[in-house]
Every structure is written in structure tokens, then in C-alpha cells.
C-alpha positions as CSV (number, residue, x, y, z in Angstrom):
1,X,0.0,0.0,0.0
2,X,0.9,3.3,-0.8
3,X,2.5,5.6,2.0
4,X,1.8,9.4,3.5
5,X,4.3,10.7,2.4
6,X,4.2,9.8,-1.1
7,X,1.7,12.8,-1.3
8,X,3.7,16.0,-2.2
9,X,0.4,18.2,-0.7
10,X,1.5,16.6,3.1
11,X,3.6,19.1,4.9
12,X,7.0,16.8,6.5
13,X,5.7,18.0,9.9
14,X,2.4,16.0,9.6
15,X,4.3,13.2,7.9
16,X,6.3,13.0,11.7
17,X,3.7,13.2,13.1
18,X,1.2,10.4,11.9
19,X,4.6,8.3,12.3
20,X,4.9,9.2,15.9
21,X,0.8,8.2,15.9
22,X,1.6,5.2,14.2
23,X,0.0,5.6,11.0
24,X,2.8,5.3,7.9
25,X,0.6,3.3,5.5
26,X,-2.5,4.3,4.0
27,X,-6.0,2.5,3.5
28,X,-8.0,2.0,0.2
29,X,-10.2,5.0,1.1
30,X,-7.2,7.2,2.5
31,X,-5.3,6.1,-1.0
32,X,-7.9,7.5,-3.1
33,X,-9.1,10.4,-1.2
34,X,-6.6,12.3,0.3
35,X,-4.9,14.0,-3.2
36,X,-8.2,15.1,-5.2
37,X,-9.6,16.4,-1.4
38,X,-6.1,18.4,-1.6
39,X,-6.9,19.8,-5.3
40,X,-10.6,20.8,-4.1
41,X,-12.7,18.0,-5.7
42,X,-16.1,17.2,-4.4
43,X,-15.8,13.5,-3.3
44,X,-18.9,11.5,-2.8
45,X,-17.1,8.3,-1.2
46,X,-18.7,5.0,0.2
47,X,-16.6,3.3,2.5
48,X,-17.5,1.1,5.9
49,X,-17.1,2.1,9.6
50,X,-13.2,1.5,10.3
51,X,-11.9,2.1,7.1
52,X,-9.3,4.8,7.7
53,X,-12.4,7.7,6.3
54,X,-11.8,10.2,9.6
55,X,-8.1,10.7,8.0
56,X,-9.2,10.6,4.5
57,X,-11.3,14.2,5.0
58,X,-9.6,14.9,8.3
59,X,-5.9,15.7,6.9
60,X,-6.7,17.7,4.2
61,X,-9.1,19.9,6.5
62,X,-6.1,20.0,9.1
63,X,-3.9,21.2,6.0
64,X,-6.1,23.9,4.7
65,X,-6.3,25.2,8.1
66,X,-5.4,28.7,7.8
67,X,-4.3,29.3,11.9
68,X,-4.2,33.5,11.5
69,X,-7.9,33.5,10.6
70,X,-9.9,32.4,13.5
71,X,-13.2,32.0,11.7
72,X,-14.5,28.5,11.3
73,X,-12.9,26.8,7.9
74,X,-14.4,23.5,8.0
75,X,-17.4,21.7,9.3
76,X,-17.7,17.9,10.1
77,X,-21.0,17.0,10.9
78,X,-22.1,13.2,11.9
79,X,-25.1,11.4,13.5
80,X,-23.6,10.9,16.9
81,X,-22.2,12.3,20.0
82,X,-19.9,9.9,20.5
83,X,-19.1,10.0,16.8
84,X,-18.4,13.6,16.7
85,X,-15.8,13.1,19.9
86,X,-14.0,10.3,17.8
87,X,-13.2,12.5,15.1
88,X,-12.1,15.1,16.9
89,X,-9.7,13.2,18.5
90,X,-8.5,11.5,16.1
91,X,-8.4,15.4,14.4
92,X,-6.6,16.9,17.3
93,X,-3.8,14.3,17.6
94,X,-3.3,14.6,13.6
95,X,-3.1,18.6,14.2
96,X,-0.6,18.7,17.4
97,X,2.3,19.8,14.3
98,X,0.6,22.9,13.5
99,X,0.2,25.7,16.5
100,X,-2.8,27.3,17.6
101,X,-5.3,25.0,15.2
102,X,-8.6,25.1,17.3
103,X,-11.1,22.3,17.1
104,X,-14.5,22.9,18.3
105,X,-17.8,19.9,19.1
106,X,-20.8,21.0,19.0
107,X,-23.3,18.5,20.3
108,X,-26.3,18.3,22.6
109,X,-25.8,16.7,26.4
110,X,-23.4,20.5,27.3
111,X,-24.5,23.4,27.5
112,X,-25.1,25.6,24.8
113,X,-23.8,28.4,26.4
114,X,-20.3,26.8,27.2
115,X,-20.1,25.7,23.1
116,X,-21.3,29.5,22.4
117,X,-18.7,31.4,24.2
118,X,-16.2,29.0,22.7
119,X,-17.0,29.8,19.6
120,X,-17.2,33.5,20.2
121,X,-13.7,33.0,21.0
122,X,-13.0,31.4,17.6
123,X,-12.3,28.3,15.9
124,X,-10.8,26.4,12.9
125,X,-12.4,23.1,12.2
126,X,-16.4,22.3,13.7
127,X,-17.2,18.8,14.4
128,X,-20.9,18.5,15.4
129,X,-24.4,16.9,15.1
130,X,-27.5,18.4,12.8
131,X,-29.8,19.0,16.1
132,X,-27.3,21.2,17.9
133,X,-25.2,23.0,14.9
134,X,-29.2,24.0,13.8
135,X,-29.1,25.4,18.0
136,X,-26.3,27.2,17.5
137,X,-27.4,29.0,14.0
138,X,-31.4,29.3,15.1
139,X,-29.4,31.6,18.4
140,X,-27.3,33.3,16.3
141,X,-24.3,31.6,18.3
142,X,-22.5,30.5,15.1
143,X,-21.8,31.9,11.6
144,X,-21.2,29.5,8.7
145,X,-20.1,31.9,5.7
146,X,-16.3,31.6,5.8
147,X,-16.7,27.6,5.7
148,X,-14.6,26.6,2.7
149,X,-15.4,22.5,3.3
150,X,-18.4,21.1,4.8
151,X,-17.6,17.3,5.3
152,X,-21.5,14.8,6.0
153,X,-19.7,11.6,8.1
154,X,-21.8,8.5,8.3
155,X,-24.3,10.5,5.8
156,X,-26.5,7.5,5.6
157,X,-27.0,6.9,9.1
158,X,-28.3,11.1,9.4
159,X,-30.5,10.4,6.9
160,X,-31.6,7.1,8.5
161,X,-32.5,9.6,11.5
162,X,-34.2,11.9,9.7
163,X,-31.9,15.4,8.9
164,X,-32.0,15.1,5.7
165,X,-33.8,18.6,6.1
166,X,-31.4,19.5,8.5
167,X,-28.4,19.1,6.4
168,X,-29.7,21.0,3.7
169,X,-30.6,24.1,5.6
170,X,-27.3,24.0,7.2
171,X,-25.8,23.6,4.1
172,X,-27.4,26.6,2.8
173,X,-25.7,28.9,5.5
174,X,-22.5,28.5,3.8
175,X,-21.2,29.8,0.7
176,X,-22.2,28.3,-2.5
177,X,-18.4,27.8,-3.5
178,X,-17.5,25.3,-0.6
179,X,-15.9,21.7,-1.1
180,X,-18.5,19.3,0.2
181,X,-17.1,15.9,1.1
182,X,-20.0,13.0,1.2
183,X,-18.9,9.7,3.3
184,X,-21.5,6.9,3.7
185,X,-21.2,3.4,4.3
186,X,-24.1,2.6,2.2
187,X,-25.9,4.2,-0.9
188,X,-29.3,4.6,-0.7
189,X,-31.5,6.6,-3.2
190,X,-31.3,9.0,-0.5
191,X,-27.8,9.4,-0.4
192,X,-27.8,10.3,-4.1
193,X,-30.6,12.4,-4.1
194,X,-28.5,14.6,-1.1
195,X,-25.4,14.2,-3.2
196,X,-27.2,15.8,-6.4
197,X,-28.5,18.8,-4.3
198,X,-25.2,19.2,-2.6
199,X,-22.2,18.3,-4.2
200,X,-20.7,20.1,-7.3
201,X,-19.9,17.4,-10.0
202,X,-18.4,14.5,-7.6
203,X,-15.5,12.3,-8.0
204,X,-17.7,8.8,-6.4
205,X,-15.3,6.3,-4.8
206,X,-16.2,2.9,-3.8
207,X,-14.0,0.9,-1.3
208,X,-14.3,-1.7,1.6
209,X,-17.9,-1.6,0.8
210,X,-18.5,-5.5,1.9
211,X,-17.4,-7.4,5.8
212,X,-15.5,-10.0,4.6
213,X,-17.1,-13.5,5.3
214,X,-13.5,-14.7,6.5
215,X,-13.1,-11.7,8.8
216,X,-16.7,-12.1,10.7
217,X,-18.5,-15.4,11.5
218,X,-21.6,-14.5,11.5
219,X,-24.3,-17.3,13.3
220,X,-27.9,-17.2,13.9
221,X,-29.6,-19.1,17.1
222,X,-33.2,-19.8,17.4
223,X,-35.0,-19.8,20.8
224,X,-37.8,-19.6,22.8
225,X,-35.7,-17.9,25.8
226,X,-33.3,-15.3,24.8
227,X,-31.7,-14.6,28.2
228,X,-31.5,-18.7,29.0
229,X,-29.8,-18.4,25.5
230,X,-27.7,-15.1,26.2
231,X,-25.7,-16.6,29.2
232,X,-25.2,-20.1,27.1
233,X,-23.3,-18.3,24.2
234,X,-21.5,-16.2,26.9
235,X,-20.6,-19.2,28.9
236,X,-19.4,-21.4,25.8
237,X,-17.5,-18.5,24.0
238,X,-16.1,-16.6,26.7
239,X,-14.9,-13.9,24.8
240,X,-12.7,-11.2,26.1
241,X,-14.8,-8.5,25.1
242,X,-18.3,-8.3,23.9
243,X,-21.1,-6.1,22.5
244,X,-24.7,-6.7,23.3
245,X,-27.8,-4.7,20.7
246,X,-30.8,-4.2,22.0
247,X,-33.9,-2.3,19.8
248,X,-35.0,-0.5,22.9
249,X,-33.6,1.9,26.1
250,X,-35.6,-0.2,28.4
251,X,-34.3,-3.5,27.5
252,X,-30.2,-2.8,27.7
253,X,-30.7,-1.1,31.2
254,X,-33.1,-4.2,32.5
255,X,-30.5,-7.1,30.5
256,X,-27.2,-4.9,32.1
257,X,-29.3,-5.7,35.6
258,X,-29.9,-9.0,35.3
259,X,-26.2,-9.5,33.8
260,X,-24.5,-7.3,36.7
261,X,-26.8,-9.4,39.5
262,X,-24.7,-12.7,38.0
263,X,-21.6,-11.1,38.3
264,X,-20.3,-10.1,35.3
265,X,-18.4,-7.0,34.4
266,X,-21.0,-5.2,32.1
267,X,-22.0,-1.2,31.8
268,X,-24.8,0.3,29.3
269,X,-25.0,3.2,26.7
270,X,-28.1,4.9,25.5
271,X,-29.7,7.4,24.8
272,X,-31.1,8.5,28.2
273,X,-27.6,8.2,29.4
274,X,-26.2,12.1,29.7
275,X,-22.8,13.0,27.8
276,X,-20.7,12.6,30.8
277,X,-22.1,8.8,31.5
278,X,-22.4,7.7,28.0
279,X,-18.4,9.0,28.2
280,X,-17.8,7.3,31.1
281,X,-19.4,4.1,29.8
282,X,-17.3,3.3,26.7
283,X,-13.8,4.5,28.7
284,X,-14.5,1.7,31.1
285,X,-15.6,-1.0,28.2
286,X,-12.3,0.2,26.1
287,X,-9.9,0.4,29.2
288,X,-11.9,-3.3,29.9
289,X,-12.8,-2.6,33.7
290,X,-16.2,-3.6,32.2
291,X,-16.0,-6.8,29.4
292,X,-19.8,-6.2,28.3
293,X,-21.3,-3.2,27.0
294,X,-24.7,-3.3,26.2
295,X,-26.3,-0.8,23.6
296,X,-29.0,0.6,22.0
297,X,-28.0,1.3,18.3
298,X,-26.3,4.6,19.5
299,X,-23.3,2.8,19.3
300,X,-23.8,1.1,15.7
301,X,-21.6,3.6,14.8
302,X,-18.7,5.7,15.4
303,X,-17.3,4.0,18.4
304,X,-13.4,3.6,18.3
305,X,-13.1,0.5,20.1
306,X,-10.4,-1.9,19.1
307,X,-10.5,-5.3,19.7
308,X,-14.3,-6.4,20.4
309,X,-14.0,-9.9,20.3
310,X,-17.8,-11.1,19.8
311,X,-21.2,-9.0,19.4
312,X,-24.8,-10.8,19.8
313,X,-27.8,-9.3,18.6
314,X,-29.9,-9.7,22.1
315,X,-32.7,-8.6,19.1
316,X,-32.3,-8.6,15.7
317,X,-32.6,-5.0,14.1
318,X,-35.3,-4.0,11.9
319,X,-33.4,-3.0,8.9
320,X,-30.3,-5.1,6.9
321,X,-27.8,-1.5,6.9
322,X,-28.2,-1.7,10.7
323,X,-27.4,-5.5,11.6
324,X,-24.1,-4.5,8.9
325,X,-23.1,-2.0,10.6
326,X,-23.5,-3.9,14.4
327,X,-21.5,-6.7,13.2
328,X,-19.2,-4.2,11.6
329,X,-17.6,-3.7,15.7
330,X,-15.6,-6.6,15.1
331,X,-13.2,-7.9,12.8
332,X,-12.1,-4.6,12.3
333,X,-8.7,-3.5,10.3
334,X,-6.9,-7.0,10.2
335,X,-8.8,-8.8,13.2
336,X,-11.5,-11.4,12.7
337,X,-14.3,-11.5,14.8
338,X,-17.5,-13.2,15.9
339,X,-21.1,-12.1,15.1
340,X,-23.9,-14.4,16.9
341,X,-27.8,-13.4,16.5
342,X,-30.7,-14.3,18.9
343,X,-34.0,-14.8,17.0
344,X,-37.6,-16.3,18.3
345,X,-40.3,-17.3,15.7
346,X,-42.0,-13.8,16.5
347,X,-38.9,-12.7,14.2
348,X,-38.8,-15.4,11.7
349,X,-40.0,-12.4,8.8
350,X,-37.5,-10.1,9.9
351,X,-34.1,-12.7,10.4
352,X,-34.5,-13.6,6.8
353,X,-32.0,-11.7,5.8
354,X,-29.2,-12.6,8.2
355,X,-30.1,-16.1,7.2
356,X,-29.1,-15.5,3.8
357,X,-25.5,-15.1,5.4
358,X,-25.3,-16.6,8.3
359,X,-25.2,-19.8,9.4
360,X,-27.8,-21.6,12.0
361,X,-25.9,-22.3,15.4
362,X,-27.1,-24.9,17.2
363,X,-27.3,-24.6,21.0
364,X,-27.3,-28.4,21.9
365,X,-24.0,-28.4,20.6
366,X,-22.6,-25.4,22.8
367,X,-19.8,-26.3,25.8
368,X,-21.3,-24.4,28.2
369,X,-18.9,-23.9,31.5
370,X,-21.8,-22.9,33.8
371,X,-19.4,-21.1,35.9
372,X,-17.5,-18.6,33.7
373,X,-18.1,-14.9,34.5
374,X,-16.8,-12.1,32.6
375,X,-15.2,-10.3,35.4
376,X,-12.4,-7.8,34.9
377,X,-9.2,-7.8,37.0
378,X,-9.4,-3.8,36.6
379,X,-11.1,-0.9,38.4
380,X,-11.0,2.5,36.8
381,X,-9.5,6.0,38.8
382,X,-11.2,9.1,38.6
383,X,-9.6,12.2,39.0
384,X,-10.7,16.1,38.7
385,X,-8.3,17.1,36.4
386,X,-7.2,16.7,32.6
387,X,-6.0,18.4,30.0
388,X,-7.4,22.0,31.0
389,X,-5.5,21.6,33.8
390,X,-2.3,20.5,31.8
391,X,-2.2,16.7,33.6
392,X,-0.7,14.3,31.1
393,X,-0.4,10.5,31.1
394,X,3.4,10.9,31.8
395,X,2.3,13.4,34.7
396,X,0.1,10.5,35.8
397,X,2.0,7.2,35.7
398,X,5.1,8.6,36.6
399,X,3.0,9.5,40.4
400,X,2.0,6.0,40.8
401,X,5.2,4.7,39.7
402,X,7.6,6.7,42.0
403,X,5.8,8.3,44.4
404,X,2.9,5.6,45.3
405,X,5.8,2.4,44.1
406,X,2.9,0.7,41.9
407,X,4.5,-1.7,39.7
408,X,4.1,-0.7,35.6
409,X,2.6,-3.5,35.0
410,X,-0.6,-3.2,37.5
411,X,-1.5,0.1,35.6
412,X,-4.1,-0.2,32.5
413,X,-5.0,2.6,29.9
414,X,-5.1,5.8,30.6
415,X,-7.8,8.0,29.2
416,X,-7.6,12.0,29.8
417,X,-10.3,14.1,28.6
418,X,-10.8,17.9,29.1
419,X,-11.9,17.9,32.8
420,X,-11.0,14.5,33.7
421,X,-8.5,11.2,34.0
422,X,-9.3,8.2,33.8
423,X,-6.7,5.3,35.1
424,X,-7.1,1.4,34.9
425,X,-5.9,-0.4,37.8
426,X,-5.3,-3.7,38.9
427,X,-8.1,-3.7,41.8
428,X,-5.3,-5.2,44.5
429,X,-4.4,-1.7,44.1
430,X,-6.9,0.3,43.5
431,X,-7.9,1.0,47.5
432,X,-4.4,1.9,47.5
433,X,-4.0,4.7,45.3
434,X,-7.0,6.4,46.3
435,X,-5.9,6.5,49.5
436,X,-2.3,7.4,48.8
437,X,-3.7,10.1,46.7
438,X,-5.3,12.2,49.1
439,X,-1.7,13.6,50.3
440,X,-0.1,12.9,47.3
441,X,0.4,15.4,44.9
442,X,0.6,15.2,40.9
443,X,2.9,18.2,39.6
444,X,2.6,20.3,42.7
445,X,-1.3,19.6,42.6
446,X,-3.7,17.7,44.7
447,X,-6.4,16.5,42.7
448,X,-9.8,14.5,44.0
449,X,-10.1,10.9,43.1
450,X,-13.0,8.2,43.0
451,X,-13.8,4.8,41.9
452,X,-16.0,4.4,38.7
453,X,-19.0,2.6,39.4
């Protein structure tokens, strides 16, 4: 595959830095994106979740960037909270070679007046969703006509929600002479009639548009008890990680109950769940304090979680795009993974087509070990500070290592977001450091700590 920095357009500071990131090869989708984003085409690309896409628009907004005008340049706008956070991440690592580059989110679940006096304040690239960019423009909070590239992430899945209005009348707050950058995993007439009323003669690129059968074994298991069944499959695969859908709010918080009462590690997301839980909910599934997440179809999409060993469909979704894109959390890049739906003969109509691709499991055959739990051997560390208050990872470990005498290897990830850290810890000593931290100091600071639920 080809590499950065055999595009001329990349600056050699950005080169360094995606190597320092780790990223030194590029995917399909970066590989055929990338240059004609640079020389201003209108791209209308199709390409699935995990495909290297957030890179493929990301650089060339980062690149564009012009740092002495503090009016916003380019707008990202994608279905999800949680999406919107992962490409600015992702964004903001990329940009650490150029100085003062100022990425803004704009989403619902924090205050609009926090977002608005950030914005009066200025900013460079907007990553937001449709709801709460229209907020900001209804309240006159945010103005749109210096945006030079307006990129629609996951465009299938707005539509799917219903702002296909809502695009369009944002879109028409920017200058008629913007780039607009379409990425969708799928193509629905919708997507092209959007892509005719938007984009200005499109170059249309098509990659990674199928799950490999060899990267996801996808099986189908018919019952008459779907929670007897749940704890079979959990208790004869005994994955490492795993992903529970459920169609409905009530049903993940009642099947997290029933799953936390027989001791295993699991945690829920959606979409009741404020920004700061539903936050707090995937740091403790990725760190893995907590082995089983179980969702609503918030988190379908735009969740950068590596590693998700199986997924079960508790209940089968009611449209094909959807199951893709569940099953689409594993096996990602060059990992294979496991895909296992639930079905009763209420669903037979709607399972037909996963039974044209999966095959029929049979549960007499399973090795169930009726004591296996999915616990975790972690605890996670809050603390009141983060990157507003300059604390680093470094800052961080190097506190537990010297001045507490934690061994390295009893510490886990270590997610820091604006206002707060997050640490993974071996739960011998867990009791310890929070202790210990109540007189100990991290860079001349004392900062409050407490043990995620």
C-alpha cells in the first residue's frame, strides 16, 4: 500500500507526526481520497465504519487550516455524539504539528452556552451533530459563511435519523463555492438524491464496501428464551470483550441488571444516558474494567473500540444497513471477529436476511462452563483534572510509579479528557492509590479521586 508521504500536498511536519501516531501506510479509502480532497474535488465516497475515512477528510481539512484566521474553515457534521468526539480526537492528535489549530464539538448533552462562548472565542475546524449545529445557528451563536469544506460523516446513518432537512438548511448557510465531502457506508437513493442537491460534480469512490465472510463469523440461534440463550453463548464462547444490541432503552438497562446481579463485568450506553455517562461508559468498556457493553443502536456507529472480540444481537434489528453495521464492531482493520444473533419465531420475517449469510448455530451443541463470568481484573480511577489543567499521562504514571511504588505493569490505559482522567488499575491496588492520593500530589497539585461505578 501506498504511503503518506508519497503525497507531495502533506507538509513533512504532519508526515512525523502520523509516524509518531503510528499511521505510515494508507487504506483504500485514505489512498484514493486524500490528493483530489487536496486539489478541491467534491468527493462523494462509500466506504465502511473503520476504514481509515476520519483521516481521508480529516488531513486535508487539518492542512487547509489557515491558523491566522480564526473564523471557522471547515465543518464535520455526523449522527452521533460519540461519533463527533472520535473524530475530533483522532483530528486533534493529527493537528498537534501545526500551532494554535482550534477544534470545536458541537453537540447536545453540554451546554449551549459553554459551546457559544467557545466559539465566540473562535475556531478552525467544527465537528458536530445536525440537532445542535441548527441550535447554535437558530441563536445566532455560530456563523457558517467563511466555511470553505463542509464534510457529511456517516451520511447514511443522518438520513436514517431523519436530517436530511437538516443538512440541507445548514448547508445553505455556507457559501455556495464550498468543497462538500459526502462519506457513507451505504448508498441509498437518499444518499444520491443529497449528493445531487449538494455536491458540485463528484468524483464517487467505492472501497471496503462489503465485511469479509472470513473476517466475521456470522451465526444465527433460534430460541424460545433469549436470556436462557444469552448466558449459554456467553458461557461457551467466553470472549474477552463483547457487545450486546438491543432495539429499545428499556431493555439494555433491564439485560445490564440481570447480567450485573450474576456477576459479570458489564455497563450500558443509550440514549437517556447524559454525555458525561455515556463517556464514562465506553472508557470503562475500552480500558476493559467492564468486558460487556450493552447498547441501543447509539453505538452502531462511530465507536473507536479496538479489539471487540464477539457482538450478539440480544434482538435482531429491523433493517439489513443496521445489523451491517453492528457486526461491523468486530473484525475490524486485520482482526477477525464473531457475530452471533438471537431470534424467536416472532422474528422469523425479519431474520431472513441474516439467514441468507449466516449460518444456523445450534445450542445443543454449545460447551457451556456454567461457571464462567466475565469479570475484569481492573477498576478504573477518577480524577478532577485533565487536559485543561495540563495533567498528562506521563504526569500521571510517573506519580503512581515513583511516588505511590505501583509496579508498571498493574496500571491499564489511561484516558484523559478535558476535565478528567481516567486510570485502569489492577483492583489489588486500586484502595491503595486512592488512598495514597489524598496527600499525594501530581505536579505540585492535589487532585480528587473516585472509583468508577
Amino acid at each position: 500500500m501506498a504511503l503518506f508521504n508519497s503525497i507531495n500536498q502533506i507538509p513533512t511536519p504532519l508526515i512525523h507526526t502520523l509516524e509518531l501516531l503510528g499511521f505510515t501506510t494508507m487504506t483504500e479509502i485514505q489512498h484514493k481520497t486524500i490528493e483530489p480532497i487536496l486539489t478541491g474535488k467534491d468527493i462523494l465516497a462509500q466506504s465502511k465504519t473503520g476504514s481509515g475515512k476520519t483521516l481521508a477528510f480529516g488531513l486535508p481539512c487539518i492542512i487547509h487550516t489557515d491558523t491566522s484566521n480564526m473564523k471557522p474553515q471547515s465543518i464535520i457534521i455526523t449522527p452521533t455524539r460519540e461519533l463527533a468526539e472520535q473524530v475530533a480526537i483522532a483530528l486533534r492528535h493529527a493537528a498537534t504539528y501545526k500551532k494554535n489549530l482550534k477544534i470545536l464539538t458541537l453537540y447536545g448533552g453540554v451546554p449551549l452556552r459553554a459551546q457559544a462562548e467557545s466559539l465566540a472565542k473562535g475556531a478552525h475546524i467544527l465537528i458536530g451533530t445536525p440537532g445542535r449545529i441548527q441550535d447554535h445557528l437558530a441563536k445566532e451563536t455560530l456563523l457558517l459563511d467563511s466555511i470553505n469544506t463542509l464534510v457529511l460523516d456517516e451520511a447514511d446513518r443522518m438520513l436514517d435519523m431523519g436530517f436530511y432537512d437538516a443538512i440541507v438548511k445548514i448547508a445553505s448557510n455556507m457559501p455556495r463555492k464550498k468543497q462538500t465531502l459526502l462519506f457513507s457506508a451505504t448508498f441509498p437513493e437518499k444518499i444520491e438524491v443529497l449528493a445531487k442537491q449538494l455536491l458540485n460534480e463528484p468524483l464517487t469512490i467505492k472501497v471496503d464496501t462489503h465485511i469479509e465472510a472470513k473476517k466475521i463469523n456470522e451465526l444465527l440461534y433460534e430460541t424460545d428464551d433469549k436470556n436462557k440463550t444469552l448466558f449459554s453463548l456467553i458461557q461457551s464462547y467466553q470472549p474477552e470483550s463483547l457487545l450486546i444490541f438491543c432495539n429499545t432503552k428499556a431493555q439494555v438497562i433491564t439485560l445490564t441488571d440481570i447480567l450485573l446481579k450474576l456477576g459479570h463485568a458489564a455497563i450500558d450506553i443509550h440514549g437517556d444516558l447524559d454525555q458525561r455517562d455515556r463517556n464514562e461508559s465506553l472508557i470503562a468498556f475500552s480500558n476493559k474494567t467492564k468486558r460487556i457493553l450493552v447498547a441501543t443502536d447509539v453505538a452502531s456507529r462511530g465507536l473507536d473500540i479496538k479489539d471487540i472480540a464477539l457482538v450478539i444481537n440480544y434482538d435482531l434489528p429491523f433493517e439489513q444497513e443496521v445489523y451491517t453495521h453492528r457486526i461491523g464492531r468486530t473484525g475490524r482493520a486485520d482482526a477477525t471477529g464473531t457475530a452471533l444473533s438471537l431470534f424467536t419465531q416472532k422474528d422469523r420475517e425479519k431474520c431472513t436476511y441474516v439467514k441468507s449469510r449466516a449460518t444456523l448455530g445450534e445450542i445443543h451443541k454449545l460447551r457451556i462452563d456454567a461457571k464462567f463470568k466475565m469479570i475484569s481484573d481492573y477498576d478504573t480511577l477518577c480524577l478532577n483534572g485533565g487536559k485543561k489543567t495540563k495533567l498528562r499521562a506521563g504526569d500521571i504514571l510517573g506519580t503512581l510509579c515513583k511516588e505511590i511504588g505501583i509496579e508498571n505493569k498493574l496500571i491499564g490505559k489511561i484516558h484523559i479528557t478535558d476535565t478528567k482522567s481516567y486510570i485502569a488499575l489492577h483492583h489489588t491496588i486500586i484502595d491503595q492509590v486512592f488512598k495514597a492520593l489524598k496527600k499525594v500530589k501530581i505536579k505540585k497539585k492535589k487532585y480528587i479521586a473516585w472509583i468508577l461505578d
